[in-house]
DRENDO-1510 file (C-alpha; in Angstrom, 1 decimal, always signed):
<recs>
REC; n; res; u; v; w
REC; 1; UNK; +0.0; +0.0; +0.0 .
REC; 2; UNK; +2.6; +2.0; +0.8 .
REC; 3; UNK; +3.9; +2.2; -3.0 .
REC; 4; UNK; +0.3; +2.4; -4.1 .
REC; 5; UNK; +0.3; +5.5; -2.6 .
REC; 6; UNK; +2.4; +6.9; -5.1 .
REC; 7; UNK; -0.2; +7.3; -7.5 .
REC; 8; UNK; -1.9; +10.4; -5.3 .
REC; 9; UNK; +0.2; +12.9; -7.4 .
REC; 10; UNK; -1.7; +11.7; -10.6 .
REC; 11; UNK; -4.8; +11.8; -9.1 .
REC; 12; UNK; -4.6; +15.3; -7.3 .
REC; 13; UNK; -3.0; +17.0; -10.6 .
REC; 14; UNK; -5.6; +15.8; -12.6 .
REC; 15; UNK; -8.2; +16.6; -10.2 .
REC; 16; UNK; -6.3; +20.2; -9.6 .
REC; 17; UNK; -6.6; +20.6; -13.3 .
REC; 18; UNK; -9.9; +20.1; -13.5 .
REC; 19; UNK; -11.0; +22.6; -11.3 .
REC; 20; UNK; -8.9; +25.4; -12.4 .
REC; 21; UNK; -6.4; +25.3; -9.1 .
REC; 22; UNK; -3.1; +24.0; -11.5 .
REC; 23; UNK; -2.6; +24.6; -14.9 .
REC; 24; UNK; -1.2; +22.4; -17.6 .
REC; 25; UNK; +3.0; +22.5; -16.9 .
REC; 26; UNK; +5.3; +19.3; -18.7 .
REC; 27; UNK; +7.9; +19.6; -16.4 .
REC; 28; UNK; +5.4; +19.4; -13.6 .
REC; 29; UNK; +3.7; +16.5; -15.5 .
REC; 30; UNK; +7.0; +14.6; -16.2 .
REC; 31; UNK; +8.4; +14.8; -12.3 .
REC; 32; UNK; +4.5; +13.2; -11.2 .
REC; 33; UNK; +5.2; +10.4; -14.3 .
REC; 34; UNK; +8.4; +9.8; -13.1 .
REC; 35; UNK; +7.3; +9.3; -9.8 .
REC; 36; UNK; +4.3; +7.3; -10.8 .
REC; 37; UNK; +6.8; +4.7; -12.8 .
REC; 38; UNK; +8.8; +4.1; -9.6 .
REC; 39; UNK; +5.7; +3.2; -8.0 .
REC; 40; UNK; +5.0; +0.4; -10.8 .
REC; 41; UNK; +8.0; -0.8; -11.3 .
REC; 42; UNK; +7.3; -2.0; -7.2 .
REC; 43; UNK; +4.1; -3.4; -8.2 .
REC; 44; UNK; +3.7; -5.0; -11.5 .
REC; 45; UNK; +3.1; -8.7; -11.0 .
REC; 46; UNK; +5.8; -10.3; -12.5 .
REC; 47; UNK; +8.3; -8.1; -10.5 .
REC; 48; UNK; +7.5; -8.5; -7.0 .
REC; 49; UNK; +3.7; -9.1; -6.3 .
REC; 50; UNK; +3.8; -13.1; -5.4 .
REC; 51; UNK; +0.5; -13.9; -7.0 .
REC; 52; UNK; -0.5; -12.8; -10.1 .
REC; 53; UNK; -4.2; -11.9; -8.9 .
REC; 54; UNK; -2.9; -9.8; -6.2 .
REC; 55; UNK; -2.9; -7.1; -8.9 .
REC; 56; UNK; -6.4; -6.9; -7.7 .
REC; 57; UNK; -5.6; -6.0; -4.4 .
REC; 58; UNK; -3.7; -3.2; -6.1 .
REC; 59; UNK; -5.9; -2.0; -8.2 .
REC; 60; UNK; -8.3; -1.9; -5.2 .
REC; 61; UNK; -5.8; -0.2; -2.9 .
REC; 62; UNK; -6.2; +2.7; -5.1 .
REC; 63; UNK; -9.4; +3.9; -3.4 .
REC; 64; UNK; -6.8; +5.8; -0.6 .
REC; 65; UNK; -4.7; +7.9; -2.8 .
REC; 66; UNK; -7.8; +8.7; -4.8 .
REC; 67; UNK; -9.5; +9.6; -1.5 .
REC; 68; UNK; -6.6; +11.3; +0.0 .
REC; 69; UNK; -6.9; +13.4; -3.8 .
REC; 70; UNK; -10.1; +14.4; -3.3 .
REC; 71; UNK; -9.5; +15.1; +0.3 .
REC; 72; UNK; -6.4; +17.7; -1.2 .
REC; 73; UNK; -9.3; +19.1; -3.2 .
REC; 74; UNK; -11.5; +20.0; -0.1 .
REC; 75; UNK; -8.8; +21.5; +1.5 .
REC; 76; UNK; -7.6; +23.5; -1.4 .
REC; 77; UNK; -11.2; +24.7; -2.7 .
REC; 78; UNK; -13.1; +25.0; +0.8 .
REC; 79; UNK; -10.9; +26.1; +3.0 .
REC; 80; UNK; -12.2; +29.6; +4.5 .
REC; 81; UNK; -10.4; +32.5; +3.7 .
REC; 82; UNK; -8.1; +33.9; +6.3 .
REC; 83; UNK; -8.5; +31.1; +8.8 .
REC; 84; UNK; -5.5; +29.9; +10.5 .
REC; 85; UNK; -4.4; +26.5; +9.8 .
REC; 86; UNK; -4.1; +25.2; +13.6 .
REC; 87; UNK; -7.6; +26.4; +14.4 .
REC; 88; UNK; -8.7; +23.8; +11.1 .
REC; 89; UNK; -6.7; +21.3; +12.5 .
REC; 90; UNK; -7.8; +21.3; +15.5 .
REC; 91; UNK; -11.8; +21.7; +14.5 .
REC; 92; UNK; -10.8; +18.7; +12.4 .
REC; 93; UNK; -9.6; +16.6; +14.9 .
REC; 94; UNK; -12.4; +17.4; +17.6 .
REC; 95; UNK; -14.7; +16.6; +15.0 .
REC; 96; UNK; -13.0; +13.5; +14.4 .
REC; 97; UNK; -12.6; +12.2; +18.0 .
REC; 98; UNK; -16.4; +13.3; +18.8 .
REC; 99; UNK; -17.2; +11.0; +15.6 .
REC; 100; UNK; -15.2; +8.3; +16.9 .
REC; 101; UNK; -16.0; +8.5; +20.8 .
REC; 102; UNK; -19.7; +7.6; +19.3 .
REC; 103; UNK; -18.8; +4.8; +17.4 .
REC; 104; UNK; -16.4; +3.6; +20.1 .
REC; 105; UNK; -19.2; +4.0; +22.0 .
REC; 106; UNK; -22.2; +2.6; +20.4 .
REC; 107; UNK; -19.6; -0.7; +19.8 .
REC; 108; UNK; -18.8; -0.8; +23.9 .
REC; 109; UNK; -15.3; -0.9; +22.7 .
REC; 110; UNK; -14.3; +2.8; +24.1 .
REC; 111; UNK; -11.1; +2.9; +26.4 .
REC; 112; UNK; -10.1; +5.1; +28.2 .
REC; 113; UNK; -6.4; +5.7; +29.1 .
REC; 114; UNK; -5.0; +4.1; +32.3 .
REC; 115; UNK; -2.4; +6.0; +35.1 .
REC; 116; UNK; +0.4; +5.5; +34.5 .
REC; 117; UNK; -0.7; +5.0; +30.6 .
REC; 118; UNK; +0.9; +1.8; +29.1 .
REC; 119; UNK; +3.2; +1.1; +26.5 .
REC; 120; UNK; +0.6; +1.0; +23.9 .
REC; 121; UNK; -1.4; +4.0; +24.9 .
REC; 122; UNK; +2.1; +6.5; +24.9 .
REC; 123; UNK; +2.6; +5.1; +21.4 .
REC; 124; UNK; -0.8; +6.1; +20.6 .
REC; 125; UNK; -0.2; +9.2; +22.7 .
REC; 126; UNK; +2.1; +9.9; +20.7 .
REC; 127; UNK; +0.8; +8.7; +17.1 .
REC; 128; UNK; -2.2; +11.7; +18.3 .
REC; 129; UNK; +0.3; +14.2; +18.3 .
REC; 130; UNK; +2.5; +13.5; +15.1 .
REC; 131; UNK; -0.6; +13.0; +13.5 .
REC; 132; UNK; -1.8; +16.6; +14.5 .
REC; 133; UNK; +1.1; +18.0; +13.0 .
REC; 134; UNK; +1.3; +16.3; +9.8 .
REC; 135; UNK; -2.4; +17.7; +9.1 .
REC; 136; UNK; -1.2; +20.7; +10.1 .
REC; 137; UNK; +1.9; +20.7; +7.7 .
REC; 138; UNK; -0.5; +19.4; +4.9 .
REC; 139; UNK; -3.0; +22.1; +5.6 .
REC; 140; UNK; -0.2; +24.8; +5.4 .
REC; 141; UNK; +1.7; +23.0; +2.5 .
REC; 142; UNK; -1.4; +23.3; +0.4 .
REC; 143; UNK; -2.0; +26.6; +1.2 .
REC; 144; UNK; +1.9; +27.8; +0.7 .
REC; 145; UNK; +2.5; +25.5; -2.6 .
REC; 146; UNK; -0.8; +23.9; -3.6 .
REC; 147; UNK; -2.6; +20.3; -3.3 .
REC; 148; UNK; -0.4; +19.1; -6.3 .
REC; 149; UNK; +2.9; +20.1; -4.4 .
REC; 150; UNK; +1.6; +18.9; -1.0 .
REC; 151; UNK; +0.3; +15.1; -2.1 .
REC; 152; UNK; +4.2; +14.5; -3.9 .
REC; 153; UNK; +5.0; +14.3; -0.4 .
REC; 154; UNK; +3.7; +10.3; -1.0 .
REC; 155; UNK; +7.0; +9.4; -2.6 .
REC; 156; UNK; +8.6; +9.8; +0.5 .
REC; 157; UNK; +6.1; +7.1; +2.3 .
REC; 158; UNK; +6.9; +4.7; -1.0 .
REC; 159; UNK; +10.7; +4.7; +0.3 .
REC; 160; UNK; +10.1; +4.6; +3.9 .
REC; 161; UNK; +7.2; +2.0; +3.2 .
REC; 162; UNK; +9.7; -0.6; +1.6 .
REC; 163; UNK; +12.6; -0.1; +3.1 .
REC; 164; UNK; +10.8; -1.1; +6.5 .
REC; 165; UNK; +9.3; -3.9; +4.9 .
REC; 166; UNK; +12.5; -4.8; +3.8 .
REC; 167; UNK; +13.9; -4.5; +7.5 .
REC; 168; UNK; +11.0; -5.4; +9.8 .
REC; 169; UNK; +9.1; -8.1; +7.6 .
REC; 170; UNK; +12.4; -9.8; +5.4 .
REC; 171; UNK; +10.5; -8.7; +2.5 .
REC; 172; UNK; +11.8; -9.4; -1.3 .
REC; 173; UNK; +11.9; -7.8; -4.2 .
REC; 174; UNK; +12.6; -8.0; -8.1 .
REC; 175; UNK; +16.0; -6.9; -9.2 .
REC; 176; UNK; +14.3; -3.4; -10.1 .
REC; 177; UNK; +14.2; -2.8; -6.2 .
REC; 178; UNK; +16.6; -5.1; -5.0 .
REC; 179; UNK; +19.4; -2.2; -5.3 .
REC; 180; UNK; +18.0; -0.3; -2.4 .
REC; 181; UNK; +18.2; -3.2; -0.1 .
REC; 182; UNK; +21.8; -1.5; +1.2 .
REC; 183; UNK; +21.5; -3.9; +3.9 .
REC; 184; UNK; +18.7; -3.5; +5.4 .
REC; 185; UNK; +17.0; -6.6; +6.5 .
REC; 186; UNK; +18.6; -10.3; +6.6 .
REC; 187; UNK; +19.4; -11.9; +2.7 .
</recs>
């Protein structure tokens, strides 16, 4: 998923295109299809995926990096005019806990932190707050340089995405990926 990702770009230009945010560039169109072949040079079948019909999976794994295109859109095209990004984040955020307290909720499955919290709760603690600031460096990103600018930040989470699967799950790769094995992982 995390090389699937890499098709955001695409989707956001095209998207950005269409409603008159971006306008046509080649050089901006060649650096998102250069990006774009990485990503598929990962993912075609007869390079790494171990089944065949696992392109399938792929194709379905596209729904995020559509989403997260459209959610670029929103941002871009919606935003209020002259609000500050950290109040958005934060409105964004309260809505989405509220939302999820209810669910949590209306499942019986709502937990509420222990004293002294435990392991998994401070790494949750602090997934909360690394995920506040990434929405608020997206938010300000798009606003500064644009959804189309903002969503190439993907291609860094291709990398990082295989290069811990190669370290934490031994996994294996065609000879097109192979070179950035630099030792990561056991052989």
């Amino acid at each position: 998923m995390a090389v699937v990702l890499g098709t955001m770009p695409v989707f956001t230009y095209a998207m950005a295109m269409a409603l008159g945010i971006e306008q046509f560039a080649a050089l901006r169109l060649a650096g998102i299809l250069t990006g774009l072949s990485g990503m598929v040079l990962f993912v075609v079948p007869r390079a790494n995926l171990p089944e065949p019909e696992m392109a399938l999976w792929v194709i379905a794994g596209l729904g995020a990096p559509f989403l997260y295109s459209v959610a670029n859109m929103v941002i871009a095209k919606l935003r209020p005019p002259g609000d500050e990004s950290t109040a958005l984040t934060a409105g964004m955020l309260g809505a989405a806990n509220v939302l999820t307290a209810i669910v949590a909720l209306s499942f019986g499955v709502f937990h509420v932190p222990g004293r002294p919290p435990s392991s998994a709760e401070t790494v949750m603690i602090c997934h909360m707050a690394i995920s506040a600031l990434g929405f608020l460096g997206l938010l300000e990103l798009i606003r500064i340089a644009g959804p189309t600018f903002a969503s190439q930040l993907t291609y860094i989470l291709n990398l990082t995405g295989v290069v811990i699967g190669i370290a934490s799950f031994d996994e294996q790769h065609s000879v097109w990926t192979n070179s950035i094995r630099c030792g990561c992982g056991r052989r």
